[in-house]
PASEBA-429967 format. One record per residue (C-alpha): residue number from 1; x, y, z; residue in one letter. Coordinates in steps of 0.2 Angstrom, whole numbers. Layout:
N
num->NUM c1->X c2->Y c3->Z residuo->A
...
END
This chain:
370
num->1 c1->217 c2->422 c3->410 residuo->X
num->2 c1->221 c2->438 c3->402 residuo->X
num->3 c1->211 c2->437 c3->385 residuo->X
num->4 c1->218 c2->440 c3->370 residuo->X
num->5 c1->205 c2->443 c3->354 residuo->X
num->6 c1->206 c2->435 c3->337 residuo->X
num->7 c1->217 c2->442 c3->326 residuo->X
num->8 c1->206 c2->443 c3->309 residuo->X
num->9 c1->192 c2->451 c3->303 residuo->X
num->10 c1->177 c2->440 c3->300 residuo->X
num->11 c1->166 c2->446 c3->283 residuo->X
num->12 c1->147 c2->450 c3->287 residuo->X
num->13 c1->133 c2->446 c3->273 residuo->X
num->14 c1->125 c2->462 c3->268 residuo->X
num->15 c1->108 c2->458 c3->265 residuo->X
num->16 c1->101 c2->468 c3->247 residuo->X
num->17 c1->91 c2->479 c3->256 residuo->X
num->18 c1->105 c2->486 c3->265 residuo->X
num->19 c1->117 c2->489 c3->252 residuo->X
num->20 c1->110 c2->505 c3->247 residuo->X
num->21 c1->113 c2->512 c3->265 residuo->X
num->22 c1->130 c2->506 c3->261 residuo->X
num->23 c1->134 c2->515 c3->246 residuo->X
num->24 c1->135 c2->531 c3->252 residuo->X
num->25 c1->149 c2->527 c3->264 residuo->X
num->26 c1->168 c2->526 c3->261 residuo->X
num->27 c1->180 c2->511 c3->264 residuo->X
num->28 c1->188 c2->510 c3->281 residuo->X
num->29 c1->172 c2->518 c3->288 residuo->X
num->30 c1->170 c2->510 c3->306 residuo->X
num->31 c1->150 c2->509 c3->312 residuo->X
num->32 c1->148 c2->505 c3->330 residuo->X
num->33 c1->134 c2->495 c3->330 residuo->X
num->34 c1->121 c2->487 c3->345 residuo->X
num->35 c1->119 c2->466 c3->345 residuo->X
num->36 c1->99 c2->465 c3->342 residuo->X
num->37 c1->90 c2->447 c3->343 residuo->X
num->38 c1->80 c2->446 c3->324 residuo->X
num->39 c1->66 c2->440 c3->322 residuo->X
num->40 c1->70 c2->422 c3->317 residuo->X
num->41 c1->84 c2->422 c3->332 residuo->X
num->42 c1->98 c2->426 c3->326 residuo->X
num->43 c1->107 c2->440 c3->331 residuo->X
num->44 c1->108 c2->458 c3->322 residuo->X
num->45 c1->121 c2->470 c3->321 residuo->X
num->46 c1->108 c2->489 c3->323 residuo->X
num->47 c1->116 c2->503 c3->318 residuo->X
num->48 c1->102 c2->518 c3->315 residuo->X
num->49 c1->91 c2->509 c3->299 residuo->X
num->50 c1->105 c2->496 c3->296 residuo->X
num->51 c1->102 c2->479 c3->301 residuo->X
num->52 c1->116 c2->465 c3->298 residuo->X
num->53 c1->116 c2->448 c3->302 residuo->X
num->54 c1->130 c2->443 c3->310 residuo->X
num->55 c1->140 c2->427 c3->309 residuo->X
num->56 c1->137 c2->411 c3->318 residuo->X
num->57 c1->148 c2->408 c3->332 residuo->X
num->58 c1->154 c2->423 c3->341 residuo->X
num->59 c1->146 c2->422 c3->355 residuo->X
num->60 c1->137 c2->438 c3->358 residuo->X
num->61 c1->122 c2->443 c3->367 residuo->X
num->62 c1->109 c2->456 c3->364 residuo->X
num->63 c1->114 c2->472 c3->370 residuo->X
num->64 c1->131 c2->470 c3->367 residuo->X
num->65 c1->140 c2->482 c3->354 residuo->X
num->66 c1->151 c2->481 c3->340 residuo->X
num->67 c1->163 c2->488 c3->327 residuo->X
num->68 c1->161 c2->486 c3->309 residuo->X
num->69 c1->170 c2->491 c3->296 residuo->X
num->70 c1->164 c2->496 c3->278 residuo->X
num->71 c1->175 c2->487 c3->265 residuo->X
num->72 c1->176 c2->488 c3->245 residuo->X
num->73 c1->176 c2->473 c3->236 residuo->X
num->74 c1->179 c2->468 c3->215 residuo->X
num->75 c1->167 c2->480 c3->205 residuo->X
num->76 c1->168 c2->495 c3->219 residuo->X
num->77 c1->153 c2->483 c3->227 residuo->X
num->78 c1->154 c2->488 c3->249 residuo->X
num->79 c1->155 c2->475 c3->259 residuo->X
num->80 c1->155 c2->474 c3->279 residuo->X
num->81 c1->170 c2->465 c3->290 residuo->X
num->82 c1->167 c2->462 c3->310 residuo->X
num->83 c1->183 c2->470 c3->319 residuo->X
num->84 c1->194 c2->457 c3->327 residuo->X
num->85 c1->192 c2->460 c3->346 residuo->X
num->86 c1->173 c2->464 c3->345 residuo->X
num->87 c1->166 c2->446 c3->343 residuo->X
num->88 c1->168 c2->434 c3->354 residuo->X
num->89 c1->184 c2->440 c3->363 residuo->X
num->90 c1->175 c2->456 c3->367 residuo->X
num->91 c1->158 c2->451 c3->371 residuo->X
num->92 c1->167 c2->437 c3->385 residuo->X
num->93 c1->176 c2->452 c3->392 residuo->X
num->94 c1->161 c2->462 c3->395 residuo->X
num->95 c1->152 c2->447 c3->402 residuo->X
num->96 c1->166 c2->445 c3->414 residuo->X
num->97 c1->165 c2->463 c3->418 residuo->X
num->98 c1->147 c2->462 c3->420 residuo->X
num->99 c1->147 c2->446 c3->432 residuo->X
num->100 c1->161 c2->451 c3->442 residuo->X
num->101 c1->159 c2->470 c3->445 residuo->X
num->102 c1->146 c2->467 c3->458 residuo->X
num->103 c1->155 c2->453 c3->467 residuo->X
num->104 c1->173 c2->460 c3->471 residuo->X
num->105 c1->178 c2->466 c3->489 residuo->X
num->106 c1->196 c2->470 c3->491 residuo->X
num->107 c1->207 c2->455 c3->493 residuo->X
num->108 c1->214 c2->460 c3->511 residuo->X
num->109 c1->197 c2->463 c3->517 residuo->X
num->110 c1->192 c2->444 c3->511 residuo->X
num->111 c1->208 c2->437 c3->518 residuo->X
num->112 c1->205 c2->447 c3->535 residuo->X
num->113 c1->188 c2->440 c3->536 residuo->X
num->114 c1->194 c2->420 c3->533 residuo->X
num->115 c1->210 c2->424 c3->544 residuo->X
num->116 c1->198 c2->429 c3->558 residuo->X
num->117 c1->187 c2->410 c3->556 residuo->X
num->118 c1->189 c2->395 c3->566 residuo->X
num->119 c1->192 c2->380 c3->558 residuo->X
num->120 c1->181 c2->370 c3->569 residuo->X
num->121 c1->169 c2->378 c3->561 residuo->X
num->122 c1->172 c2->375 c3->542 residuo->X
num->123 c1->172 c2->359 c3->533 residuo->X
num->124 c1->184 c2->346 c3->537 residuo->X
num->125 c1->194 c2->349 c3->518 residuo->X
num->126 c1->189 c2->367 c3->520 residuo->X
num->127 c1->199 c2->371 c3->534 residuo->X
num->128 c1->214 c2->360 c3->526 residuo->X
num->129 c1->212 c2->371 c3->510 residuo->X
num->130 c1->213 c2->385 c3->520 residuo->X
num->131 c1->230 c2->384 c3->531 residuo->X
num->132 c1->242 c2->383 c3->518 residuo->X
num->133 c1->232 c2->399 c3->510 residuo->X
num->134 c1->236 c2->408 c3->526 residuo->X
num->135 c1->255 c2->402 c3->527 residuo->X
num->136 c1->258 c2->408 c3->511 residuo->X
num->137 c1->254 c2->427 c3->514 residuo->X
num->138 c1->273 c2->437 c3->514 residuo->X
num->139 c1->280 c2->446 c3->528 residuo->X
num->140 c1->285 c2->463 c3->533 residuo->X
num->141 c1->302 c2->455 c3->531 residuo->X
num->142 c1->301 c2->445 c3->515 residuo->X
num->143 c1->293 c2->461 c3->505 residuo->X
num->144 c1->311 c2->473 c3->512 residuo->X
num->145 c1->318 c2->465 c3->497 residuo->X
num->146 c1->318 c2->466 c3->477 residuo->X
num->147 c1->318 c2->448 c3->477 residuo->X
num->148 c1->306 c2->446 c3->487 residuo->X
num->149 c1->294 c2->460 c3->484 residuo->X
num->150 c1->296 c2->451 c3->466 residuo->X
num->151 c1->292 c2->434 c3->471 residuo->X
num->152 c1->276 c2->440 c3->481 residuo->X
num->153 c1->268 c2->451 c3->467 residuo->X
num->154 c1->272 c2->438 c3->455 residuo->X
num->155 c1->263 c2->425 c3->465 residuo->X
num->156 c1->246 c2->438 c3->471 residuo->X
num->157 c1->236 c2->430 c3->456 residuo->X
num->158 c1->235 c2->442 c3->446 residuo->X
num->159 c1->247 c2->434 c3->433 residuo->X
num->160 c1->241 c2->418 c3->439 residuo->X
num->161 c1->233 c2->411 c3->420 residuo->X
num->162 c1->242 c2->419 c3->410 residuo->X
num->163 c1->259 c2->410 c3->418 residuo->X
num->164 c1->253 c2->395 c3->418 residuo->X
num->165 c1->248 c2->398 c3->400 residuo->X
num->166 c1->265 c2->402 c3->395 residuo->X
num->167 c1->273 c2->390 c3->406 residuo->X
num->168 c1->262 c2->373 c3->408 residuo->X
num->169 c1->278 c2->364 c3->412 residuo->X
num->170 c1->278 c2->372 c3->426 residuo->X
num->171 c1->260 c2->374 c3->432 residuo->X
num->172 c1->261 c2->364 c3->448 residuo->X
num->173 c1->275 c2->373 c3->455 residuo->X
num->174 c1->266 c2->390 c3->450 residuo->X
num->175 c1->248 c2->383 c3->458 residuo->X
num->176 c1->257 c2->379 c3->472 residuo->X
num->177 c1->263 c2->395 c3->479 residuo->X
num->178 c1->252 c2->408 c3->470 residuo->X
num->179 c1->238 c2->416 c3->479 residuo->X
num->180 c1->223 c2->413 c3->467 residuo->X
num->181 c1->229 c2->396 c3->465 residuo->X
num->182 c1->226 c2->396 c3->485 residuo->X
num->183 c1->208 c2->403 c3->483 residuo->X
num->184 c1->200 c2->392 c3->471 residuo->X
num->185 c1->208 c2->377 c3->480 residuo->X
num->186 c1->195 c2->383 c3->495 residuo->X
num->187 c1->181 c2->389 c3->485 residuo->X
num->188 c1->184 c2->370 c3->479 residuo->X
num->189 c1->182 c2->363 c3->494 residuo->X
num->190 c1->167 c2->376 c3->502 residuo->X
num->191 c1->156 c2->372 c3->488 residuo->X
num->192 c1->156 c2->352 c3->490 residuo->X
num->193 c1->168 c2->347 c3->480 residuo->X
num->194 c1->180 c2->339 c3->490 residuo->X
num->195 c1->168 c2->338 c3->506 residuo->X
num->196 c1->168 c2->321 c3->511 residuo->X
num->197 c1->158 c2->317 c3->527 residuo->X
num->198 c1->167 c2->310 c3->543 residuo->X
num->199 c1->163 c2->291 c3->537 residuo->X
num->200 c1->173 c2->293 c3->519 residuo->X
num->201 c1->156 c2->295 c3->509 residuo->X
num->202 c1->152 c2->311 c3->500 residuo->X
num->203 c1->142 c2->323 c3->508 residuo->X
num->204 c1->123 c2->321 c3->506 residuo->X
num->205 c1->117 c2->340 c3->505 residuo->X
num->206 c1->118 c2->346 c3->522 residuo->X
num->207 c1->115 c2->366 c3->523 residuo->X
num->208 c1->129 c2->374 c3->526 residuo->X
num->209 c1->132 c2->384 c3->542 residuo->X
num->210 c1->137 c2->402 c3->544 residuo->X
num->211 c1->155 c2->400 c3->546 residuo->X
num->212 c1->157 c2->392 c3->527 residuo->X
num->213 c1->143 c2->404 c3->519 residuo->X
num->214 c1->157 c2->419 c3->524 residuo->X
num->215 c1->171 c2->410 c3->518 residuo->X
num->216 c1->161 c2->407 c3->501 residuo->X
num->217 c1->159 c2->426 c3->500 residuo->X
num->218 c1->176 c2->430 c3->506 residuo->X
num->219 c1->182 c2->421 c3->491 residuo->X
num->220 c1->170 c2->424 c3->480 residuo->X
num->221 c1->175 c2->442 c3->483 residuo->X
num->222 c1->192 c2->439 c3->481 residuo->X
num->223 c1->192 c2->428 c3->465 residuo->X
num->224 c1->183 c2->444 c3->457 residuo->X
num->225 c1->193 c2->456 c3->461 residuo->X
num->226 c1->210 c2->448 c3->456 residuo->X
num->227 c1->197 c2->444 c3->439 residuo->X
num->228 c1->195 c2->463 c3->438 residuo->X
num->229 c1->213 c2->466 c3->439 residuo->X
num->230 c1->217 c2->456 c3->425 residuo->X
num->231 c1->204 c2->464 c3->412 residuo->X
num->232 c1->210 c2->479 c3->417 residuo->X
num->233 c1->226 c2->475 c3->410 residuo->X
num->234 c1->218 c2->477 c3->394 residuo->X
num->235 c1->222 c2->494 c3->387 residuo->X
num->236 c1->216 c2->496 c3->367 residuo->X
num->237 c1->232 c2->509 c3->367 residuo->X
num->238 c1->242 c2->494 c3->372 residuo->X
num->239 c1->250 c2->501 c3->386 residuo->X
num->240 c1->256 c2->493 c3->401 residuo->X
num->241 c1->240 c2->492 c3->415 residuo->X
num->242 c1->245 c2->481 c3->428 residuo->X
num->243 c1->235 c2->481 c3->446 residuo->X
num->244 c1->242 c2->470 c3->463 residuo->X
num->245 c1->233 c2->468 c3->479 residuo->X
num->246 c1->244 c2->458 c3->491 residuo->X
num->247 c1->236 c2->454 c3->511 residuo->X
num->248 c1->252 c2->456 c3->520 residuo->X
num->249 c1->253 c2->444 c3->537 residuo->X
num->250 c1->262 c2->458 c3->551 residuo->X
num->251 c1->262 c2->449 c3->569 residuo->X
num->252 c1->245 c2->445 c3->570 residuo->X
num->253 c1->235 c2->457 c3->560 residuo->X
num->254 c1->236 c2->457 c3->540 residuo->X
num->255 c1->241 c2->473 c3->533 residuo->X
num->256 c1->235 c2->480 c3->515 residuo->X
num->257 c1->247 c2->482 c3->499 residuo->X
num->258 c1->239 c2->487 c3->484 residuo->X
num->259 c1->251 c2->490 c3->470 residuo->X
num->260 c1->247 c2->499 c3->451 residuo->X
num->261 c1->260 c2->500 c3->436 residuo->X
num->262 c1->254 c2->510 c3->425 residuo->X
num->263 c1->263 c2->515 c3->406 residuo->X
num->264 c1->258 c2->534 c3->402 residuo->X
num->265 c1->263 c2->549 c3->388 residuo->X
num->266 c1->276 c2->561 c3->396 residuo->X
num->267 c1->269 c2->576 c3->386 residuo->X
num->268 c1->252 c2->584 c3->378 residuo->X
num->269 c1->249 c2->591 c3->362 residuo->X
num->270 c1->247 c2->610 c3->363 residuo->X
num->271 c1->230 c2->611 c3->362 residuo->X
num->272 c1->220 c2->596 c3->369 residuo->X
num->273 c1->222 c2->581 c3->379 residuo->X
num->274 c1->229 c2->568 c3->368 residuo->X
num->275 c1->247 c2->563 c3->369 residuo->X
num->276 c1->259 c2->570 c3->356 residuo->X
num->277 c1->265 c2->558 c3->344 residuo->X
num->278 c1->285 c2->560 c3->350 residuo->X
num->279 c1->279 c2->562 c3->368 residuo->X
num->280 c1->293 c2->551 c3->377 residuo->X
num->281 c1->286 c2->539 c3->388 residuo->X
num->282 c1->283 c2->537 c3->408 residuo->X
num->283 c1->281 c2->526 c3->422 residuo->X
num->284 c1->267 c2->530 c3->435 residuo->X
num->285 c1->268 c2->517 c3->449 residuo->X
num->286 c1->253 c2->519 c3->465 residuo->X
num->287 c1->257 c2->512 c3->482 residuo->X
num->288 c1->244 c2->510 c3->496 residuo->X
num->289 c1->249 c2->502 c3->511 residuo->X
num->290 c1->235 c2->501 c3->522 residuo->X
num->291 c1->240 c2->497 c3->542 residuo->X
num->292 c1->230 c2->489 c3->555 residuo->X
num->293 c1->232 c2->503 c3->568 residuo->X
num->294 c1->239 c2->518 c3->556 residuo->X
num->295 c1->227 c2->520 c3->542 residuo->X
num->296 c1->234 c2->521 c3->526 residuo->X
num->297 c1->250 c2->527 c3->516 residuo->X
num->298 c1->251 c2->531 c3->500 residuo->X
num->299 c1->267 c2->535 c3->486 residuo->X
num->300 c1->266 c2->540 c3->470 residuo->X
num->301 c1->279 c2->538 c3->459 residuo->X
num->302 c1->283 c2->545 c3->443 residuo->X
num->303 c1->299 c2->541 c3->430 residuo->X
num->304 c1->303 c2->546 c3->415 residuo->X
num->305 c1->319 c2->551 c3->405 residuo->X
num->306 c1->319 c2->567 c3->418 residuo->X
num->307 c1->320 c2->557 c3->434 residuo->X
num->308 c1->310 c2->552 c3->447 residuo->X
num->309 c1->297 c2->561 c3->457 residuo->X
num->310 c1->286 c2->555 c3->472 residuo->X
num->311 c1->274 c2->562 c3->483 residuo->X
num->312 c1->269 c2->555 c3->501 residuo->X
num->313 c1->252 c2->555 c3->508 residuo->X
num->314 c1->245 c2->546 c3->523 residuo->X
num->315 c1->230 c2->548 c3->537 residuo->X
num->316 c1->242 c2->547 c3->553 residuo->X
num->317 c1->248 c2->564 c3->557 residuo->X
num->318 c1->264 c2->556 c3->568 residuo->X
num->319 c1->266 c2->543 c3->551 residuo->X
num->320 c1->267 c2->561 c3->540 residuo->X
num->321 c1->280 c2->567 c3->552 residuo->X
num->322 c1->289 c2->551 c3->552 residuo->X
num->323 c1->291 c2->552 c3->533 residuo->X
num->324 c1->296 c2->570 c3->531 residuo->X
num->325 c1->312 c2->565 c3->544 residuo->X
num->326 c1->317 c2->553 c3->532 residuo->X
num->327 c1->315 c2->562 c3->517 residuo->X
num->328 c1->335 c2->568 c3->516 residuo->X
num->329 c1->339 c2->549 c3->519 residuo->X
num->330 c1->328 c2->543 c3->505 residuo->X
num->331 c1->334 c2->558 c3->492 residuo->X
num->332 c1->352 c2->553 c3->495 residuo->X
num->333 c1->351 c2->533 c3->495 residuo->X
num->334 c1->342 c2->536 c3->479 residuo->X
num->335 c1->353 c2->547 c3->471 residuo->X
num->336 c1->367 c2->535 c3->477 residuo->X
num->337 c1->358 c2->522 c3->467 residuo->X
num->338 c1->362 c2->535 c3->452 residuo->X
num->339 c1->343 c2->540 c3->451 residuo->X
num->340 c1->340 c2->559 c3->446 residuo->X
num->341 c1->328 c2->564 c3->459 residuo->X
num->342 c1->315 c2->578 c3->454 residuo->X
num->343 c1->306 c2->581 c3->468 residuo->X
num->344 c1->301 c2->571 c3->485 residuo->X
num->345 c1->286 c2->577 c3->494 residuo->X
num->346 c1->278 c2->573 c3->509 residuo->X
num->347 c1->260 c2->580 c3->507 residuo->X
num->348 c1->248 c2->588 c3->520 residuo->X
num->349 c1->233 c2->579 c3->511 residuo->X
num->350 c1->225 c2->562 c3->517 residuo->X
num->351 c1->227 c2->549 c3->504 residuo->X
num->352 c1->215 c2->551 c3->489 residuo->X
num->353 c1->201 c2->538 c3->486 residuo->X
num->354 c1->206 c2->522 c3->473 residuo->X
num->355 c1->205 c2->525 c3->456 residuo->X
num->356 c1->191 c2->516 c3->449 residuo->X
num->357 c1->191 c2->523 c3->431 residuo->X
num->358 c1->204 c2->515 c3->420 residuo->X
num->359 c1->214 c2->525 c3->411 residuo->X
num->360 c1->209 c2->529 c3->393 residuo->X
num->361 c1->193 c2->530 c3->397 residuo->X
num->362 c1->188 c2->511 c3->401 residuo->X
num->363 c1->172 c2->506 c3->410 residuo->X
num->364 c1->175 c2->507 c3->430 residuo->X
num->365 c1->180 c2->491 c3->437 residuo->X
num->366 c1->189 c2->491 c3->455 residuo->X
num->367 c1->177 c2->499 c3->467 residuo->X
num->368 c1->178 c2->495 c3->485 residuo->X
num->369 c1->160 c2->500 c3->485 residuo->X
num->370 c1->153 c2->490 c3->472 residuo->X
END
């Protein structure tokens, strides 16, 4: 479920030998501070010589860090408050991070690999689990249209939680079409807990065999990733982050769609990186299709209140070709569309490695090669 972190500050006792380190500093002073276990247990907020115990009940974990912020109370006596968002809510995000980093493989790659088992080979419930999961992947055909590139995003798992979340009344419906939903139905059933033997009775331990220790990876993989997507969605600018992969059934192979939409700043200051405060805003979007026999495609879009901009980039020299023919077509459909159109490029260059960096500087999370 996209996270989102308590909304109040939570006060922090100040211990009397800490208060003169205090006095010294202004109000509204923020103090990044590292989680430390004390010596009786309970854990410590370190910053340089300050140590402050922190409150019961957030749920972090040596190591973890902090923001405090110093605060004046009656008399001009400083006091300390723990930032909302850097208590529990934060501490469960890095924790996800932490746990699913390592495990994530593309989703296609998972799906390709589960496509390619025999079901003779899986659990019986397994193998059940896993045939409406393969059925439900969109077509060439389906993802021609708005409506149903729509329908397929909104069903890859990213947004999986957090619809249910705003819509319990419809949960089943949403459960029942939606990738993720799809996923932890079989990890359900790989890990025993709907694995009934043949006889009706539940199954006794038996070890299982190759075919369901891949599948359990596969998925395992795949849960992660689509995990990784959605706390990446979480951008301290508030900006819009949001990250699709979508296995695409073409014929019999399963073509790659991965999909970014990404909010940015339009304009710089004048001397440094950061985004001018009347900067207007922009859309980047990333598309990478990645084909069976071709290799990969890549567009990348930008739109703002100038127009529209994209540049093509993909591995297959006759695919390159193919594209720049259909250039003049593309320009004046979208210019029929009443799009102002700044520039379309078809680029020499092979597609550029994935992003792995969020921006704003967040910690790494999708890497193909973690």
């Amino acid at each position: 479920m996209l996270y989102t972190p308590p909304a109040n500050p939570r006060p922090v006792n100040v211990p009397t030998e800490a208060r003169p380190l205090l006095q010294v500093l202004p109000a509204g002073r923020v103090l990044h501070a590292t989680v430390r276990r004390g010596d009786e247990g309970q854990m410590m907020a370190v910053a340089g010589r300050l140590r402050l115990p922190l409150p019961a009940g957030t749920g972090l974990s040596p190591g973890d860090t902090v923001a405090l912020r110093v605060t004046a109370g009656e008399g001009g006596r400083t006091g300390i408050e723990l930032l909302p968002g850097q208590g529990g809510g934060a501490d469960a995000l890095t924790r996800l991070q932490r746990t699913n980093v390592p495990r994530q493989q593309p989703v296609t790659q998972g799906i390709r690999l589960l496509a390619g088992l025999q079901a003779q080979d899986l659990p019986e419930p397994a193998a059940r689990a896993l045939q409406p999961l393969l059925a439900s992947l969109p077509s060439p055909r389906q993802l021609s249209s708005a409506e149903g590139l729509h329908a397929a995003l909104r069903d890859s798992g990213t947004l999986f939680e957090s619809r249910i979340t705003a819509r319990p009344e419809l949960a089943g419906s949403i459960a029942r079409n939606d990738l993720r939903a799809n996923l932890l139905r079989l990890a359900a059933a790989l890990r025993g807990n709907e694995r009934p033997d043949g006889d009706g009775l539940p199954n006794t331990g038996t070890p299982p065999g190759r075919a369901t220790q891949d599948a359990d990876q596969a998925v395992t993989g795949a849960l992660a990733r689509q995990m990784l997507h959605q706390l990446a969605a979480h951008r301290p600018d508030g900006q819009v982050t949001l990250g699709f992969e979508l296995p695409v059934a073409n014929g019999g192979e399963i073509d790659d769609l991965r999909l970014s939409i990404r909010e940015e700043s339009s304009g710089r200051g004048d001397d440094s990186d950061t985004p001018k405060e009347d900067a207007g805003k922009r859309w980047r979007v990333d598309v990478r299709l990645g084909f069976a026999g071709l290799g990969e495609l890549e567009a990348r879009l930008f739109y703002d209140a100038d127009g529209l901009s994209i540049t093509w980039r993909a591995e297959d020299a006759v695919l390159r070709e193919a594209l720049a023919t259909e250039m003049p077509r593309l320009e004046e459909a979208l210019g029929d569309a009443g799009l102002a159109i700044q520039g379309l490029t078809v680029s020499e260059r092979p597609p550029e490695p994935e992003m792995t960096q969020i921006p704003g500087g967040g910690e790494g999370l999708i890497d193909d090669r973690a």
